[in-house]
C-alpha positions as CSV (number, residue, x, y, z in Angstrom):
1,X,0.7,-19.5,24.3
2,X,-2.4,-21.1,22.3
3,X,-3.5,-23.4,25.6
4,X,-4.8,-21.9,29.1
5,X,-5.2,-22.9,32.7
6,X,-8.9,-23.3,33.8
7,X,-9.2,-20.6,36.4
8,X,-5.9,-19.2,35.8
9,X,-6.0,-15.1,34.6
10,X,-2.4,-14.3,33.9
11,X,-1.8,-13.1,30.8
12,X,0.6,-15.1,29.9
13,X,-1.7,-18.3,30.2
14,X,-4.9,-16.8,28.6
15,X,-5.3,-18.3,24.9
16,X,-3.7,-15.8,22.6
17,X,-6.6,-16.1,20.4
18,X,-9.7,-15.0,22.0
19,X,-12.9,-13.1,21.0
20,X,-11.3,-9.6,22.5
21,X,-8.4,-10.3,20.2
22,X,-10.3,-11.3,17.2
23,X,-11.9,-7.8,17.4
24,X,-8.5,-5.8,17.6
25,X,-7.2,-7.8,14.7
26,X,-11.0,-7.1,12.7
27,X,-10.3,-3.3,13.5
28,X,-6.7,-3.9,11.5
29,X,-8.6,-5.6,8.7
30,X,-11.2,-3.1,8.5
31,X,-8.8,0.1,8.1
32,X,-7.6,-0.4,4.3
33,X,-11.1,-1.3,3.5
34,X,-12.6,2.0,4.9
35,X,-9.6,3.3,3.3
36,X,-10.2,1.9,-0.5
37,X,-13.9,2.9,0.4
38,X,-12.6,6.7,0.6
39,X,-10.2,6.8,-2.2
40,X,-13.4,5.7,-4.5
41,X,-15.1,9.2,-2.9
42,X,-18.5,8.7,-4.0
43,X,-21.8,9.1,-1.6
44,X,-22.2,5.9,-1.3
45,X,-18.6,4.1,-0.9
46,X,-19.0,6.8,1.7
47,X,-22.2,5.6,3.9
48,X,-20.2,2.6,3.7
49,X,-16.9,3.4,4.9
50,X,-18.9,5.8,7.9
51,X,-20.7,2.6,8.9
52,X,-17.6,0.8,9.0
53,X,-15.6,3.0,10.8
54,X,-18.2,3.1,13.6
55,X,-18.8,-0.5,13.5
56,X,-14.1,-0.5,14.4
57,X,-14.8,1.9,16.5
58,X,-17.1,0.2,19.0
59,X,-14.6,-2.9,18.5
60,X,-12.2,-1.0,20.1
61,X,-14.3,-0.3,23.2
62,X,-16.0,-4.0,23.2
63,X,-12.3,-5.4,22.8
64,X,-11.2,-4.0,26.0
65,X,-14.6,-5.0,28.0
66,X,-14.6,-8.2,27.0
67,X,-11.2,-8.9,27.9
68,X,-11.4,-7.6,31.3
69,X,-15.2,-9.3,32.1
70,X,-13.9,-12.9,30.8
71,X,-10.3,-12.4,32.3
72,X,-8.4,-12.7,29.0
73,X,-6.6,-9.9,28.8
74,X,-3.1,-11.1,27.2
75,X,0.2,-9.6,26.4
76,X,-0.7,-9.6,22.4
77,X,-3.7,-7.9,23.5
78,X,-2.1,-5.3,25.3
79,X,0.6,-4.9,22.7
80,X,-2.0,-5.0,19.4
81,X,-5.0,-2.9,20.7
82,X,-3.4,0.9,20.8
83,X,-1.5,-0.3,17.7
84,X,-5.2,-1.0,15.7
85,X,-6.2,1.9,16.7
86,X,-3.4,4.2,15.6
87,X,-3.6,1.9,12.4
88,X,-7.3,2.7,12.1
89,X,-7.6,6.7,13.1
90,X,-4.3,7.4,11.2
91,X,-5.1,5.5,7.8
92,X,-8.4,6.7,7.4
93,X,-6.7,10.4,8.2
94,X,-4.8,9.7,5.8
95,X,-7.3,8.4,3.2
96,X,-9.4,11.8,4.4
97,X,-5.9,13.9,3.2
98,X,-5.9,12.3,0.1
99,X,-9.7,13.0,-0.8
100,X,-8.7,16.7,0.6
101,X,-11.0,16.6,3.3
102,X,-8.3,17.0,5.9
103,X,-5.4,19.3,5.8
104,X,-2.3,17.2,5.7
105,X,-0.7,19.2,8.7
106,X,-3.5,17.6,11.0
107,X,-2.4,14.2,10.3
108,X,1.5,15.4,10.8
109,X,0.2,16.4,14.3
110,X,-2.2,13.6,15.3
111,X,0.9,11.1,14.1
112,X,3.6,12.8,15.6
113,X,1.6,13.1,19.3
114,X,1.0,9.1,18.7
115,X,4.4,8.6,18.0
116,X,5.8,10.7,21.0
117,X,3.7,8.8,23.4
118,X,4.5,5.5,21.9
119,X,8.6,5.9,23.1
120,X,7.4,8.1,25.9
121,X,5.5,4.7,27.5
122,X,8.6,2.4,25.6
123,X,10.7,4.6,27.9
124,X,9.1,4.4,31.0
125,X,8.2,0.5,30.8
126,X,12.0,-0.3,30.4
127,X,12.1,1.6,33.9
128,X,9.1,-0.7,35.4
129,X,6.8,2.6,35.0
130,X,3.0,2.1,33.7
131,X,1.5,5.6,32.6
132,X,-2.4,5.0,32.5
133,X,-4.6,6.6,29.8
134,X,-5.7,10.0,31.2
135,X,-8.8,11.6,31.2
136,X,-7.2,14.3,28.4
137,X,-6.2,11.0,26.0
138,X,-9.7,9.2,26.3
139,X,-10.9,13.0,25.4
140,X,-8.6,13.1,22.4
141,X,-9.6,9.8,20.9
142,X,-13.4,10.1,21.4
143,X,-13.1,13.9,19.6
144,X,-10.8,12.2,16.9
145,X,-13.5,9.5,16.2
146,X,-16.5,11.5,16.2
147,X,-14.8,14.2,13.7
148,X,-13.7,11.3,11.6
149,X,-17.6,10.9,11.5
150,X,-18.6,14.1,10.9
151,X,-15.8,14.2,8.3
152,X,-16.6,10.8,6.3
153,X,-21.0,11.3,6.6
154,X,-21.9,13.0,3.1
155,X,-24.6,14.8,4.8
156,X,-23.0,16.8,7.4
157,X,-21.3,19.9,6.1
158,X,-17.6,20.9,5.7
159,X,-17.4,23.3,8.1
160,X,-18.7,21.1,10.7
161,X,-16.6,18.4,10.4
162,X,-13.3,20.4,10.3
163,X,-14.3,22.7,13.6
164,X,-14.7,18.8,15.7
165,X,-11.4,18.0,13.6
166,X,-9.9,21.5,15.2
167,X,-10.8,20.5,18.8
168,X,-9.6,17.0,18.3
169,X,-6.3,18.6,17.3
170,X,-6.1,20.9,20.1
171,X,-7.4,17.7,22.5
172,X,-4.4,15.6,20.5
173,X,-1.8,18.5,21.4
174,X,-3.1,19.0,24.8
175,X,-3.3,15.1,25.8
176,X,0.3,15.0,24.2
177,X,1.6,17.7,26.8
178,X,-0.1,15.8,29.6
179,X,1.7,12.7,29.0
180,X,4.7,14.4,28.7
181,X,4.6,15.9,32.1
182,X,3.6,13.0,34.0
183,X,6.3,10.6,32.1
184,X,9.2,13.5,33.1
185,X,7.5,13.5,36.6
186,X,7.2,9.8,36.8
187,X,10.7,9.5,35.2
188,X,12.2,12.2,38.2
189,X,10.3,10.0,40.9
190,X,12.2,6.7,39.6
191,X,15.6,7.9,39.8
């Protein structure tokens, strides 16, 4: 819905397009950019794509802030923020595979933990059930951005970037597990 009720909050009579939106859809944008910037692989299409991919980053964190503080949080919102962000870690994995900084097998388990937890929630929200990020999934992302970073800056070594990259994995498998056990829990309590 494109008009909104003065002093009205529900999401479905917020105006779609808003500032916290605009930055979701900006982190979309951004992702084949950073992505083109990789697949060129030279120092300085890489500064570039880094500062990107921390400038997205933050959007994703200012997105959800300023939604809440100006009470526009909207169903496109809620629908298109974890999708920009799987769109932004996941392509610039990928571009990261195809420069051969990242073992391919990383981004198999990164995508398939997103994609578990994508029907997990589609499952429980046909049952009326909202499974809250936990502690172990705000973990997982902050470890997958920062050893994007590490990855992506031409001045921090190899080795460094792919032991962060090893914990975010283990924090991506772990999280996954977590989410699993309280959707089956959450699942056994609605029936």
């Amino acid at each position: 819905m494109l008009g909104y009720i003065p002093g009205v909050t529900s999401s479905s009579q917020v105006r779609a397009f808003n500032l916290a939106n605009a930055l979701t859809a900006l982190r979309v944008v951004l992702a084949p950019v950073i992505v083109v910037l990789l697949a060129m692989d030279t120092t300085t299409t890489r500064w570039w794509a880094l500062a990107l991919f921390i400038f997205a980053s933050f959007t994703d964190t200012a997105d959800g802030w300023l939604a809440r503080r100006q009470a526009q949080v909207t169903n496109w919102g809620k629908l298109a923020d974890p999708a920009a962000d799987k769109i932004l870690v996941l392509g610039v994995l990928a571009a990261l595979v195809w420069t051969g900084d990242v073992a391919w097998w990383v981004l198999a388990v990164i995508a398939l933990r997103e994609i578990a937890v994508t029907i997990q929630r589609q499952i429980l929200l046909r049952r009326d059930i909202v499974m809250a990020a936990s502690v172990w999934g705000k973990l997982k992302t902050v470890s997958q951005l920062i050893a994007i970073c590490l990855i992506i800056a031409p001045i921090v070594s190899r080795a460094a970037g792919q032991a962060v990259l090893y914990v975010a994995v283990l924090l991506t498998i772990g999280s996954g597990l977590d989410y699993a056990i309280r959707g089956g829990r959450g699942l056994r309590a609605a029936t």
